[in-house]
N, C-alpha and C positions, 0 to 999 in steps of 0.2 A: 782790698781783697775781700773777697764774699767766704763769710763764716762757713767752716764744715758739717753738715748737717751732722748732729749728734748722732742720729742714726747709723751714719756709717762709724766715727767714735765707737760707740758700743761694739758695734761687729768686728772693728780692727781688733778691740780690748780682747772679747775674747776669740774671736777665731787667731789672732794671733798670740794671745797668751798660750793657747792650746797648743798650736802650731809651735811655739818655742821650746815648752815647755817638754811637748815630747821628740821632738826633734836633738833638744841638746843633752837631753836627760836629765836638765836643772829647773826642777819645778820651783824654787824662790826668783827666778829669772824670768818665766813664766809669768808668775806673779807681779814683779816687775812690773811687765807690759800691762799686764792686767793693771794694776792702780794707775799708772799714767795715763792711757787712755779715758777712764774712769773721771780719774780726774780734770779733764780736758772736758769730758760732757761734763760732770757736776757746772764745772765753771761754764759753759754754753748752754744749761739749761737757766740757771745762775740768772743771769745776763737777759738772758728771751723772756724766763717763766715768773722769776722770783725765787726765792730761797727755798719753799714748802714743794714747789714741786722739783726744784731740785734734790732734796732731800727723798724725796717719794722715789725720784727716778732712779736715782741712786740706789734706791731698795731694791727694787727691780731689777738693777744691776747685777747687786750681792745674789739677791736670789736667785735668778738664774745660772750665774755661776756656782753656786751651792746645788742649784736642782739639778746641773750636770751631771756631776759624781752619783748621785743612783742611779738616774736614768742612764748614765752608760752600763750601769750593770745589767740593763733589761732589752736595752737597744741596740747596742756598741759606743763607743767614744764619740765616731766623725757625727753618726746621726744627733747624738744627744748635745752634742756643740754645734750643730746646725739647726736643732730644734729650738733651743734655749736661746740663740744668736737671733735666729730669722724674727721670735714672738720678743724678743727684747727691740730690735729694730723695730717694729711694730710699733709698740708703747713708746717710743722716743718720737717717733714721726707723728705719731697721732697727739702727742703730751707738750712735747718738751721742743717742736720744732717751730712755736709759733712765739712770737713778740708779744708781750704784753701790751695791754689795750685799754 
């Protein structure tokens, strides 16, 4: 069976942590989703990149789910989990989706 591209990992992480999160109105459930997916790329970048870039991409990760909470103060919620989502996909596809060589 062919590995899931991390890229989309990250984007379930958070468009679905978000998606749950306000949906049931249990942000630690949210959360949830958020580390499991998370952890699903750590382990596939893991695997592809080596430990440094997964640790890197990981950041990436955190940070963008941290850069959401202000930017929906300035943009709204959907934009700012779709902003942080689409440049986090970005950085997994460009970083974390290639085989070490």
């Amino acid at each position: 069976m062919p590995a899931v591209p991390s890229a989309v990992l990250t984007s379930a992480g958070l468009l679905g942590g978000y998606t749950v999160a306000r949906t049931t109105g249990n942000r630690p459930l949210g959360g949830v989703v958020l580390a499991a997916f998370g952890a699903a790329a750590f382990e596939t970048w893991r695997r592809r990149s080596g430990v440094g870039t997964a640790v890197a991409l990981t950041g990436v990760y955190l940070g963008a789910f941290g850069l959401a909470h202000p930017l929906a103060r300035k943009v709204g919620p959907w934009p700012a989990v779709l902003g942080v989502t689409a440049a986090t996909a970005a950085v997994a596809a460009a970083s974390g989706d290639r085989d070490r060589g």
